[in-house]
C-alpha positions as CSV (number, residue, x, y, z in Angstrom):
1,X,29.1,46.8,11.1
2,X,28.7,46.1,14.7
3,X,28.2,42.9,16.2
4,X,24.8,42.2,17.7
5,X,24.3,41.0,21.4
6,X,20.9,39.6,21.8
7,X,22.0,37.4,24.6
8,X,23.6,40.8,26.2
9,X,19.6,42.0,26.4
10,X,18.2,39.0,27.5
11,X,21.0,39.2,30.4
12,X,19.9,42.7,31.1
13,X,16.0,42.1,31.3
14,X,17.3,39.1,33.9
15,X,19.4,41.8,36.0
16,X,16.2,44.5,36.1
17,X,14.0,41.3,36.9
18,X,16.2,40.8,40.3
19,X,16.5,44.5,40.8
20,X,20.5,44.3,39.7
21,X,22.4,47.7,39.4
22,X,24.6,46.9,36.6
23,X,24.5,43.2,34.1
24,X,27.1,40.7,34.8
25,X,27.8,38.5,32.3
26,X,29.3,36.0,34.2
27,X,32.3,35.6,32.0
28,X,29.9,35.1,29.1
29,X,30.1,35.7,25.5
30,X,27.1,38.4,25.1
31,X,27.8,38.3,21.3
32,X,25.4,36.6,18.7
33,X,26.9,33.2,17.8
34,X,26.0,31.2,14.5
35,X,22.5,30.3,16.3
36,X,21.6,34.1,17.7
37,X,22.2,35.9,15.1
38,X,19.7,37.7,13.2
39,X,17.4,36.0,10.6
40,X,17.5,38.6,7.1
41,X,13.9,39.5,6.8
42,X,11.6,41.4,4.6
43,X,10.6,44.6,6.7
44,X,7.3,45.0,4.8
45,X,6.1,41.1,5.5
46,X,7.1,41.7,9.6
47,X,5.4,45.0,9.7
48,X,2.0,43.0,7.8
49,X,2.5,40.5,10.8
50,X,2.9,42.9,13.4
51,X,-0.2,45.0,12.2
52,X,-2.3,41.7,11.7
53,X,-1.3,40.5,15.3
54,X,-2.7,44.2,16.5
55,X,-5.6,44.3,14.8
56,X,-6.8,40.9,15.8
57,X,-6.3,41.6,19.6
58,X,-8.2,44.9,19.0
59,X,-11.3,43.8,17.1
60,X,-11.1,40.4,17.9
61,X,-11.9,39.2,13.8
62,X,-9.4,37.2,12.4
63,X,-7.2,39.2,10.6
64,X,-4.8,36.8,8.9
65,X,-2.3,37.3,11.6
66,X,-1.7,33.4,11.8
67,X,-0.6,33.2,8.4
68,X,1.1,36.6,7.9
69,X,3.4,35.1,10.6
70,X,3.5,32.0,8.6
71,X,5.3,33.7,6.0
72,X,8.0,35.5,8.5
73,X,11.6,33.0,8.6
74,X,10.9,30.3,11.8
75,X,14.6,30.1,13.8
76,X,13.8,26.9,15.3
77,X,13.0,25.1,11.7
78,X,16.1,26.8,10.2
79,X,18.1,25.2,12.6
80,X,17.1,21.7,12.0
């Protein structure tokens, strides 16, 4: 299993922001720590998000994306 490196990503969007050749950590840990790492989550109930969240921007009807994404694990109220 490899480790995931979300913070690794975020640190290369910031390089291609500022026009940055190659990431530099900055003697950071780019691995996922205890409060990065990825939530388990149902594929089927983030794909009925995703598709609600689409639909609703394309028609413009409510589409039940608010509580399809209700349903989806919240990081932040995990972690209190």
């Amino acid at each position: 299993m490899t480790k995931q490196q979300p913070e690794s990503l975020a640190q290369f969007a910031e390089s291609s922001r500022q026009q940055v050749k190659t990431p530099d950590a900055g003697g950071k840990d780019l691995t996922a720590g205890k409060h990065t790492k990825p939530i388990p989550t149902d594929p089927a109930k983030k794909q009925d998000a995703a598709t609600r969240v689409l639909r609703e921007g394309a028609l413009h009807k409510d589409q039940g994306a608010d509580e399809a994404i209700d349903k989806l694990p919240d990081r932040i109220t995990q972690s209190r």
